[in-house]
Structure formats: C-alpha cells, structure tokens
N, C-alpha and C positions, 0 to 999 in steps of 0.2 A: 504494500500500500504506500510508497513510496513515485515520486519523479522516474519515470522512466527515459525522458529526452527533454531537451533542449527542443523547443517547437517553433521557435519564431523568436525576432527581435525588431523593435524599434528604435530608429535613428529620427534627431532630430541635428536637422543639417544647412546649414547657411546658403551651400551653392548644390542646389537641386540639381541644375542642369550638368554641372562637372563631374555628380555622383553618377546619374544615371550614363555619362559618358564611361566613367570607372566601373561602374559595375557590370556593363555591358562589352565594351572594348578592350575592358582589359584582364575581368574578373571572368567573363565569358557565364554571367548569369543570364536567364531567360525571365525577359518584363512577363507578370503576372499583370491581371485584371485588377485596379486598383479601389477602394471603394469609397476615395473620399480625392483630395487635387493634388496628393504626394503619388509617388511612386512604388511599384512593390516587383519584389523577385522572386524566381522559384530557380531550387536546384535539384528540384527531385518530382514525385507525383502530387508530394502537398500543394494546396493551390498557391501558397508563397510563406516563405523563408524569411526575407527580408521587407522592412515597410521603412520607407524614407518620406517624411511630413518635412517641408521648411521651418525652419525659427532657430534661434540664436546661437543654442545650446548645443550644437557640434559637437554631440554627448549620446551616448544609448539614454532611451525614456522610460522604453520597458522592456523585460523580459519574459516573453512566455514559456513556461515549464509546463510539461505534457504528464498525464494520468494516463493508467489503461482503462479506469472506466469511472460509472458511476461510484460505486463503493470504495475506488478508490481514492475519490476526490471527498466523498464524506468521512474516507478516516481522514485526510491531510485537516479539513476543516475543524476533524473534533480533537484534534494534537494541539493543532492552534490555538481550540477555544479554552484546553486547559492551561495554557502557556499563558494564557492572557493575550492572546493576540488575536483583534480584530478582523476578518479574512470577509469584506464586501462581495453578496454576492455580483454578478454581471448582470446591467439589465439589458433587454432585448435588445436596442439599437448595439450596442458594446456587441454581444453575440453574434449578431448579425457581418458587423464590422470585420470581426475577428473572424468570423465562420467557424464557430466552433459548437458543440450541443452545449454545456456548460462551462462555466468558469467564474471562480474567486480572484480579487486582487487584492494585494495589498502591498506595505515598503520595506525593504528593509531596514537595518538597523540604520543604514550609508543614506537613506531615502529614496532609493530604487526604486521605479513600481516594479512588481513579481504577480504576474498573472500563473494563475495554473487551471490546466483546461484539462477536461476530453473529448474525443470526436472530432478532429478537426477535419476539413473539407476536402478532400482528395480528389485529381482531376486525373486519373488514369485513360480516360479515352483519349486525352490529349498528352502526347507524352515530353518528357522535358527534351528542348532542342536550345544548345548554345545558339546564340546572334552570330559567334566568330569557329564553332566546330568545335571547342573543348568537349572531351569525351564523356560527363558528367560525373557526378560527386559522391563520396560514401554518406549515405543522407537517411532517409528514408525510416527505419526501426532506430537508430542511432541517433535520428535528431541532425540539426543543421550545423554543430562543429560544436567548437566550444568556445569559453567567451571569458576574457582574466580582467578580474576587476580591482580596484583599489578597496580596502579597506581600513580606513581610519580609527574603527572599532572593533577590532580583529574579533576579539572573546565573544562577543554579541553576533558579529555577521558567520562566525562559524560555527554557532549555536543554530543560528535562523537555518542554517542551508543545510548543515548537517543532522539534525537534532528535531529539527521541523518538517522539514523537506525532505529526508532521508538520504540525502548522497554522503557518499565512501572515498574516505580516503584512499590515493593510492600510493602517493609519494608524497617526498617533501624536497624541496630545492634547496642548500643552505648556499646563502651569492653570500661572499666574504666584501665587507664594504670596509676594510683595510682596519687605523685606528679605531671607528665608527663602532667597530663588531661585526657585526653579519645579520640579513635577513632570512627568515624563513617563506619560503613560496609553499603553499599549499595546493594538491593535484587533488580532485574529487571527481569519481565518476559517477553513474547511475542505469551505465548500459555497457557492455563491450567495449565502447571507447575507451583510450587513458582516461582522458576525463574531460567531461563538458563544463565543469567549472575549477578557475582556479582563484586564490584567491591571495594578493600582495598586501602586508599588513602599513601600508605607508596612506598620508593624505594624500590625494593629486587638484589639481585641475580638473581633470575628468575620471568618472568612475570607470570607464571601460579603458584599457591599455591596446588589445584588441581582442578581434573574434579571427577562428581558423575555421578555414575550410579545406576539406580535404580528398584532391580529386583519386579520382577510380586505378590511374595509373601513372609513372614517373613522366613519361615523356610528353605528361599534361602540364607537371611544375617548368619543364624546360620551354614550352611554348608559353608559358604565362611569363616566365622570367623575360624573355625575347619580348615580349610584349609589353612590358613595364617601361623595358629599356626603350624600346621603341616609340612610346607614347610620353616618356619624360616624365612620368608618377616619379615620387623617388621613393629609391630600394631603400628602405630601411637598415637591414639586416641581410648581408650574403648566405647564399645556399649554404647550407648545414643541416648537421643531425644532432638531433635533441639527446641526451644521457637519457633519461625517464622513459619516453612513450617512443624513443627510437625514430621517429618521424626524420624526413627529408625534409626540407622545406626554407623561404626564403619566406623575406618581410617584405611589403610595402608599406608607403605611408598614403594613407586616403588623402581626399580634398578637405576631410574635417580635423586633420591633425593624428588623430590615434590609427592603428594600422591593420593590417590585414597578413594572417599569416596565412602561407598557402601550403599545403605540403603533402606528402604521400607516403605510404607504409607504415604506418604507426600500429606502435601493437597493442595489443585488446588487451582486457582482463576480465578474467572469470574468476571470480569469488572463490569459488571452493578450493584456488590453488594457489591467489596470489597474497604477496606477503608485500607488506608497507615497507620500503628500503626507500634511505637517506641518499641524494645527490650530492656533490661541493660543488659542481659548475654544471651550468644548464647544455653543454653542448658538445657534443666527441670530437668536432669535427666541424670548423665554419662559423655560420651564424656574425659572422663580425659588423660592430655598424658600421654602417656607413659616415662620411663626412658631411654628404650631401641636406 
C-alpha cells in the first residue's frame, strides 16, 4: 500500500517557447494533448509525463506519485490522517485536468505540492512516436524517471517520503565537501528503479536539482548528446557512470536553470536481495562539469 511510480511532474517555467523547443528537439519527447494554455509531454502510453504552465518560478510545482489502486490510496490517506497530516481530496475539475480516477494532495515539509493518484489515463491506440526518432524510454510500470530534490529539512522531508509515502532506501552518496565535512545524498526507490526519489539535505534556490530520464538503449544517450551539442543547451555534466545505480548518462542544463539527466543501463533493485551500501563519490567514470 505504498507509491508505486513517479507518474507525472509539473514545471513552472518563464520561457515556454525555449522549453517546448528543448523538450522536443533535443529531449526527443512526444507533445501530448494539453488541457489548459501550457504544454504537456508523453514518453510512454500514459497520456503525459510532463506539464509545462508559464510563471516565474522556473521550479517543479508538483509532483504526482502513483497508487495501484483504490485501497491503496485509502491506506496512504489513513497513515496521513494518523500523522497528522492533512491529504485534500481532488475535486472534479483537478481530476479531470490531471486525468486521473482519484487523487489526494498535499506539501511537503520543503512546500512541494505531492499529489498521489490512481488510474491514470492511458493512450495505447496511439503509440509514443519521438518528433526527432529517439527510440523511447524505460517508463511505463517504473514511472517517468526520477526526480532529486533539495531539502532544507532533511529529518521531516525523509519522514514524509519514507515513512508516509513508503519508499526504500537504496543507497546513500557521502560527497566529501573538504574542511566543511561531507554531505549525505539519499537514493529511494518504490519500483525496480534505483530510485525515483533522491533526496540533498542543503537549502537551494530551487527544490528540484533535476529529473532523469532514461532511454531504452545506449546509442539513444549518444544521439541526445550530439544533439545538445548541436542545439547549444549546455552540457552540464560529461558522459559518465554513476557508482550507485551504474547508469550511463550525461547532464544538460534546461532553459529554467536546473537540469536534465539522460542516461541508460541502470540497475534495478528487488527487495528480497538488495542491501543498503554507502558510496564516497557519485561517479566510476566521467560525469565532470562543465565550465560552460
């Protein structure tokens, strides 16, 4: 009775027309049917993944997190209600919007909204087709990637997500910040993924650092890479492979400042065999930033 996927996210973004250029041209997502004057994408048979509304805040607005069903959204509701936490339900226009049968929202500890649904809208007759030919994405029972957030109030936001929400840790990162000490990165999963949520215990600017997507095969990160360069985004982060989730993959920086990881091969976890192990550097191999 727990989160099974990551189902959706909302951006709210200053330059609509640059996003939908980047997500299209160079992300190779397919525009969804949108239900209100922002934009929306699909990487998979859900009717869409991503929802891009304009305003200021060049920030994630929400997150939705996926139930398998009714029952399972009345246990997450009545964890909540002992917690002391208030979970509104959805009313019908929100439903509608969202395309989903039910759904609760509410903030987290950071101020997040945290939607969690189930039934969302599937468009199987119509199947996902890139704008630019990318072969498409591990999506689908896994959710739309994962998504590493700031947290300013670690103890509380890993309470909410853990403890409420039911995702699993899988690892921890420790990044050595020299005299300073050292941070701890937190990996949580909720399906076969490493993990759909991570979570940085520092204040930021903005609560999302970025979301990963992650295509079906390598010679998909090597045409996306070609494509970054090609279109003048800039590469964040050089191709590498993560220690933790073994992933391939390379950074961009979006039109809103926070980025986009792309990558391939990342290894699963199933519960009954995997064990919590510590990292000291996030990367085997790459990953360097850029200067750009």
């Amino acid at each position: 009775m727990n989160i099974v996927a990551l189902g959706y996210i909302g951006l709210e973004v200053r330059d609509l027309a640059a996003w939908s250029k980047f997500c299209e041209g160079v992300l190779g997502l397919m525009p969804a049917a949108s239900a209100d004057s922002g934009r929306r994408y699909r990487i998979d048979a859900q009717a869409w993944r991503i929802d891009l509304a304009e305003g200021d805040r060049d920030d994630l607005s929400y997150a939705g997190f996926e139930v398998a069903d009714e029952a399972s959204l009345r246990a997450i509701r009545e964890r909540f209600h002992e917690a002391g936490v208030v979970l509104t339900p959805g009313e019908p226009e929100l439903l509608a919007r969202r395309g989903v049968t039910e759904l609760v929202y509410c903030q987290d500890p950071d101020g997040l909204r945290v939607e969690v649904y189930y039934g969302p809208t599937l468009v199987t007759d119509a199947p996902f087709v890139s704008p630019i030919g990318a072969g498409g994405f591990v999506a689908d029972s896994q959710g739309l990637g994962h998504i590493v957030l700031t947290a300013s109030r670690i103890d509380e936001t890993r309470h909410f997500y853990r403890d409420l929400l039911g995702f699993r840790l899988s690892d921890i990162i420790r990044m050595g910040l020299g005299e300073a000490g050292a941070l701890d990165l937190e990996f949580y999963h909720c399906n076969p993924r490493h993990h759909t949520l991570a979570l940085v215990p520092v204040g930021a600017p903005k609560r999302l650092l970025h979301f990963m997507l992650q295509a079906r095969v390598l010679d998909d990160v090597g045409f996306a890479l070609d494509r970054v360069l090609e279109s003048g985004a800039p590469l964040a982060q050089t191709l590498g492979r993560h220690t933790n989730d073994q992933m391939v993959s390379f950074y961009v920086k979006t039109p809103s400042g926070f980025e986009v990881e792309y990558g391939w091969g990342g290894q699963e976890v199933h519960d009954d065999t995997w064990r919590v192990a510590r990292h000291d550097k996030p990367s085997i191999w790459g990953h360097k930033r850029s200067l750009a």
